[in-house]
C-alpha positions as CSV (number, residue, x, y, z in Angstrom):
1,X,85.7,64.9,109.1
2,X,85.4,67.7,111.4
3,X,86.4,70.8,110.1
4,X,89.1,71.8,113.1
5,X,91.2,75.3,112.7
6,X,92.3,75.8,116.8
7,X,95.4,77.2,117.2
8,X,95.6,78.5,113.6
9,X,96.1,82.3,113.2
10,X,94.7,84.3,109.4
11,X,94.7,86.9,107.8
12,X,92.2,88.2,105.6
13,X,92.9,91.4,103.4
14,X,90.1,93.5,102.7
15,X,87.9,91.9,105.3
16,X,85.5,94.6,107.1
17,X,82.3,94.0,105.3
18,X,81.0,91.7,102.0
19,X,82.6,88.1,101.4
20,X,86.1,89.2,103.4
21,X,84.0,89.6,106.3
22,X,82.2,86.2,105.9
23,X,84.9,84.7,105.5
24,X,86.7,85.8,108.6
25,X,83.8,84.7,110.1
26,X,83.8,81.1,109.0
27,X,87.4,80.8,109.6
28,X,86.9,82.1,113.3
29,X,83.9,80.1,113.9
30,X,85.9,77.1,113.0
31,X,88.4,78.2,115.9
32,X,90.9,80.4,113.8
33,X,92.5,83.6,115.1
34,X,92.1,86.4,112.8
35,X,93.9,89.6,111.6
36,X,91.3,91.4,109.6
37,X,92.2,94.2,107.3
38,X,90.3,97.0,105.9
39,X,91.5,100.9,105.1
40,X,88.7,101.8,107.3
41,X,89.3,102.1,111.1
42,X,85.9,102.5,112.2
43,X,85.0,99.5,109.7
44,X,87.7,97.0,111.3
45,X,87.4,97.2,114.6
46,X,83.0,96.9,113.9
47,X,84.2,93.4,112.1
48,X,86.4,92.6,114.9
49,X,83.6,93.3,117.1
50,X,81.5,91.1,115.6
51,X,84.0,88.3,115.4
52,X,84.7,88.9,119.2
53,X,80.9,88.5,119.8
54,X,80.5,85.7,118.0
55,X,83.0,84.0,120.1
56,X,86.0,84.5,117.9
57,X,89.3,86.1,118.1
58,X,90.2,88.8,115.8
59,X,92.3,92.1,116.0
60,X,92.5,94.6,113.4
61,X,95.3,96.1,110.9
62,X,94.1,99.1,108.8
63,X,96.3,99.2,106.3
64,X,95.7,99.1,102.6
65,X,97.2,96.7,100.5
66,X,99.4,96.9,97.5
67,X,103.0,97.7,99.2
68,X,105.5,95.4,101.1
69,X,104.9,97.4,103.2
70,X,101.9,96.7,104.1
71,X,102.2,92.5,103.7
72,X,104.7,92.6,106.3
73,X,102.8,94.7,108.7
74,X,99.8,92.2,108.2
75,X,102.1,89.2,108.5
76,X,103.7,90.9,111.7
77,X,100.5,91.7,113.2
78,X,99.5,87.8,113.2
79,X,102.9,86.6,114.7
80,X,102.8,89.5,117.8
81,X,99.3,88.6,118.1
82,X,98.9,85.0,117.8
83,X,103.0,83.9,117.3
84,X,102.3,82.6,113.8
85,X,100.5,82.4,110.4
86,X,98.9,79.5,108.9
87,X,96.2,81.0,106.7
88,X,96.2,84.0,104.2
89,X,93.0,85.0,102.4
90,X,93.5,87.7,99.6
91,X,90.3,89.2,99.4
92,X,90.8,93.0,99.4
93,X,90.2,94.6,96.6
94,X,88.2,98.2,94.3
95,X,86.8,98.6,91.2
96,X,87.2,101.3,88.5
97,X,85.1,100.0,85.8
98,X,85.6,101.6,82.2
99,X,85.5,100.4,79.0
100,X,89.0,100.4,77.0
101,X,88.9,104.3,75.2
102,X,88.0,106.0,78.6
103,X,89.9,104.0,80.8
104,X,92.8,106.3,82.7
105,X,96.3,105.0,83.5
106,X,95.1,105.7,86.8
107,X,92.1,103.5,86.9
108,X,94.1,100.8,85.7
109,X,97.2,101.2,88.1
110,X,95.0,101.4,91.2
111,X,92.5,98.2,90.5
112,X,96.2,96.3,89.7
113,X,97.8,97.6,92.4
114,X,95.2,96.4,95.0
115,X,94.3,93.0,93.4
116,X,97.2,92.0,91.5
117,X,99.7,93.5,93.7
118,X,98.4,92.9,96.6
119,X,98.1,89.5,96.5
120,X,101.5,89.1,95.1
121,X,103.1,91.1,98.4
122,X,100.8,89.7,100.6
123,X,101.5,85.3,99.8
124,X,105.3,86.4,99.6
125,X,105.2,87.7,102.8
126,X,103.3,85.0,104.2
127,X,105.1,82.3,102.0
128,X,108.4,83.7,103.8
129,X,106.9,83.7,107.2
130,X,105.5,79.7,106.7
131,X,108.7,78.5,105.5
132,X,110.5,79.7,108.4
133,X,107.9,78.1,110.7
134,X,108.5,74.9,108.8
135,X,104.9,73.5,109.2
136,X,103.2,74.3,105.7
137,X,100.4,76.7,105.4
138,X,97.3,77.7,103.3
139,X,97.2,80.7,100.7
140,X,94.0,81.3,99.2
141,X,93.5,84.0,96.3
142,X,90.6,85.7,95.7
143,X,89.6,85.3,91.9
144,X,86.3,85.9,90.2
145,X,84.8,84.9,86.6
146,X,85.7,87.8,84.8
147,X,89.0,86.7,85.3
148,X,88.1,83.2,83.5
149,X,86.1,84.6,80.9
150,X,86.8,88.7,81.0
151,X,84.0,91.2,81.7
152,X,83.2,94.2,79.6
153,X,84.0,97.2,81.3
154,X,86.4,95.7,83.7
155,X,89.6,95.5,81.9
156,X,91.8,96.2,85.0
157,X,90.0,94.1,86.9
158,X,89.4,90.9,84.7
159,X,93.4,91.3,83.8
160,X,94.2,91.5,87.8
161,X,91.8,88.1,88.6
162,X,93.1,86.3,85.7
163,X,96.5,87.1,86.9
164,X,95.5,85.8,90.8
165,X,95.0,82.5,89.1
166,X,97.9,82.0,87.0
167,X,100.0,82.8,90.4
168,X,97.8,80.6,92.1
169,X,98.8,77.9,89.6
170,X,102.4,78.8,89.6
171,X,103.0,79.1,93.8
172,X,101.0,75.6,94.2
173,X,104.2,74.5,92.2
174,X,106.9,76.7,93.8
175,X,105.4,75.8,97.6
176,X,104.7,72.6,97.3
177,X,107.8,71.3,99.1
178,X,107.1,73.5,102.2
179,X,103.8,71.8,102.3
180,X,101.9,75.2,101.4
181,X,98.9,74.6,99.5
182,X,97.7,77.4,96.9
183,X,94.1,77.9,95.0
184,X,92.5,80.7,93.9
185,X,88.9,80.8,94.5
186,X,86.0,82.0,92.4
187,X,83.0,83.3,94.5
188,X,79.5,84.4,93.6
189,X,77.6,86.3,95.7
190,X,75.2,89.2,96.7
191,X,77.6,92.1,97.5
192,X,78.0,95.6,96.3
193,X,79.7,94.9,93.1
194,X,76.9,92.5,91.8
195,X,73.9,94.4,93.3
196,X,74.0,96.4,90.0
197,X,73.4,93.7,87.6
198,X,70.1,94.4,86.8
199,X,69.0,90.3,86.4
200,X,69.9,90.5,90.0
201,X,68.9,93.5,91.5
202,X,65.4,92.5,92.0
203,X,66.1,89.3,93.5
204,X,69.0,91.1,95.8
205,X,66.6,94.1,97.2
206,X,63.6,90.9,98.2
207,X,66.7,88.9,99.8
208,X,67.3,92.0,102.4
209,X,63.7,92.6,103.0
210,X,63.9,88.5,104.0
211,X,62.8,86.6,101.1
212,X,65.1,83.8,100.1
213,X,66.6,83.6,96.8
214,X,64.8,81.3,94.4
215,X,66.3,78.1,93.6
216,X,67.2,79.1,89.6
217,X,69.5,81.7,91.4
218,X,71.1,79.4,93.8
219,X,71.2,76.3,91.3
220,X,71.3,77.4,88.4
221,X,73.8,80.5,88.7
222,X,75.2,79.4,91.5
223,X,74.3,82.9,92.8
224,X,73.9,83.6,96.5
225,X,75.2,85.5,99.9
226,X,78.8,86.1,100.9
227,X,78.1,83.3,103.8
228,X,77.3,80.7,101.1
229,X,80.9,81.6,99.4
230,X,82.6,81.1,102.8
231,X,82.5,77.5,103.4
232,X,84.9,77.2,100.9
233,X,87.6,78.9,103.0
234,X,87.8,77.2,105.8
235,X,87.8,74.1,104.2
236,X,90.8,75.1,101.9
237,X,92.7,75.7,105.4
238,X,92.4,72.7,106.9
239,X,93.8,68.9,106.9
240,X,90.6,67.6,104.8
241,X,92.3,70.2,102.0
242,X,96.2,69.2,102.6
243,X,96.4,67.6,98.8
244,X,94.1,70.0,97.1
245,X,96.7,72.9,95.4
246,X,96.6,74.9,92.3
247,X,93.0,74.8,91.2
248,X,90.4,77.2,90.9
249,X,87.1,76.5,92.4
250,X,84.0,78.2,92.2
251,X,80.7,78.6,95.0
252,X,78.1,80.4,95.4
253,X,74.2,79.6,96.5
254,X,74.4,76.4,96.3
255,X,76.8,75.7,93.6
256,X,80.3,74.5,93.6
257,X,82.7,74.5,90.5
258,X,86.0,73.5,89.7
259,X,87.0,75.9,86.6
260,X,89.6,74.0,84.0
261,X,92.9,75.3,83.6
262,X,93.5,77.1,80.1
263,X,94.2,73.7,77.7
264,X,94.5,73.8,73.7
265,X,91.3,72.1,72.7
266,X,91.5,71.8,68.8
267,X,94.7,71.3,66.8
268,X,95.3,71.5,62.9
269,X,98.8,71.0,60.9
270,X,99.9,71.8,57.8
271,X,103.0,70.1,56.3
272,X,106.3,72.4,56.8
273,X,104.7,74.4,58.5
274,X,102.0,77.4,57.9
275,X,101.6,80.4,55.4
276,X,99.1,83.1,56.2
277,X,97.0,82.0,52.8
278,X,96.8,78.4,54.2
279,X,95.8,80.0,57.0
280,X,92.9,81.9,55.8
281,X,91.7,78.6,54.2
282,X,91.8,76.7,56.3
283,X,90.7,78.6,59.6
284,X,86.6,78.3,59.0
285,X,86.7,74.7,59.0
286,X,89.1,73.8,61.4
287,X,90.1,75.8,64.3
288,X,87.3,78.6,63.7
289,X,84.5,76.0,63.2
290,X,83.8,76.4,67.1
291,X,85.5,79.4,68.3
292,X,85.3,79.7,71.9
293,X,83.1,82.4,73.9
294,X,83.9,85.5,75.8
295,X,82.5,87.0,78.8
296,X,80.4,85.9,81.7
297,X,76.9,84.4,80.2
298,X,73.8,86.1,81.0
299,X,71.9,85.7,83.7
300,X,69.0,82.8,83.0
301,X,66.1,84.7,84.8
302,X,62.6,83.0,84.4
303,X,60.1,84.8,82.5
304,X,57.5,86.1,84.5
């Protein structure tokens, strides 16, 4: 099946440069009309530019996101522009990575208020705008692992993704009837928040002097460039995608994932019910036997 997007108008939130840019890209290329976002002017209108050039249509809205405010001037831009909405990509987003004891209230309200926020203001102003059009839709949140399996350092952040994917779960349920598919997706990729892994940074620095990135990368982490994470997207928005809702699905290099949903995976029982001494018994050989991991596993790098 041909991947076919004409006539479709997107926006993408946080879209001038990294994976929102690629993706904008790939959903243009595949004959979408684009709103990209960015708080930078001068940054926008380059990515508009570059859409433009590459044969796609695009305008800009510089607006950062967090406020209904902002949604609706997104949403509004699309509809003067291109007289609807079809697609919504929530990919803007910062980081203000502490660990818990120096973390300020500030740190953690603005990395909320961009992800978490965001998105929420963002798919209900699009959700409002593709019910009224009666003709479905596509909302796709931007998650990441730290969301699935936390990230030290990143407690605002890894709260904010893991709340993009319960949403994710909960809108595929509340949208279905309006034909509005919802996912979160979980991408991988060379940017400026993972150049500073040091497994990575190596293999990152060779890939922009033109070296490609070795196969136990692109395999085996499913690590690669914000072009390899874009498929994804316009995939998600089209008829080929019209049953898949509420699931979160990794890429990256040449990897892709479909996480599990949060599931009790070992029971126990104790009859009429448990004490906190029949607890302590019996937790190391029943539900503590295999206690489940935290955190996003190391990098496998060869040894040289």
């Amino acid at each position: 099946m041909s991947i076919d997007l004409t006539g479709k108008a997107a926006v993408v939130t946080g879209s001038g440069r990294g994976l929102g840019l690629a993706y904008a890209h790939a959903l243009a290329a595949h004959g979408a009309s684009v709103v990209v976002n960015d708080i930078d002017e001068a940054v926008a209108e380059a990515a508009v530019k570059s859409l433009r050039e590459a044969g796609g249509t695009a305008v800009a809205e510089v607006v950062p996101v967090g406020t209904a405010e902002a949604a609706d001037r997104l949403v509004a831009r699309a509809v003067d522009e291109f007289g609807r909405l079809d697609i919504l990509v929530t990919n803007a987003g910062i980081l203000r990575d502490k660990v818990l004891w120096k973390m300020t209230d500030d740190d953690f309200d603005a990395v909320v208020t961009t992800h978490l926020k965001g998105t929420f203001t963002c798919a209900r102003a699009a959700a409002v705008r593709m019910r009224e059009q009666g003709e479905g839709g596509t909302l796709i949140l931007v998650g990441s692992p730290a969301g699935q399996r936390g990230n030290f350092g990143q407690t605002n952040y890894a709260a904010a993704k893991a709340g993009i994917a319960a949403m994710a779960r909960t809108w595929a349920m509340e949208l279905s009837r309006a034909q509005i598919t919802v996912n979160a997706i979980v991408p991988v990729a060379a940017t400026a928040m993972t150049e500073t892994i040091p497994a990575f940074a190596p293999y990152i620095e060779a890939m922009r002097a033109g070296e490609p990135l070795p196969a136990f990368l692109r395999k085996g982490e499913g690590f690669g460039t914000p072009e390899d994470c874009a498929a994804l997207v316009p995939f998600l928005a089209s008829a080929a995608a019209r049953e898949v809702t509420g699931q979160a699905i990794g890429i990256g290099g040449d990897r892709v994932t479909l996480w599990s949903h949060p599931q009790e995976v070992k029971s126990a029982y104790a009859d009429g019910g448990w004490t906190p001494d029949a607890l302590a018994a019996a937790w190391p050989t029943t539900l503590g036997a295999e206690p489940q991991t935290v955190g996003i596993p190391a990098p496998k790098v060869p040894e040289a």
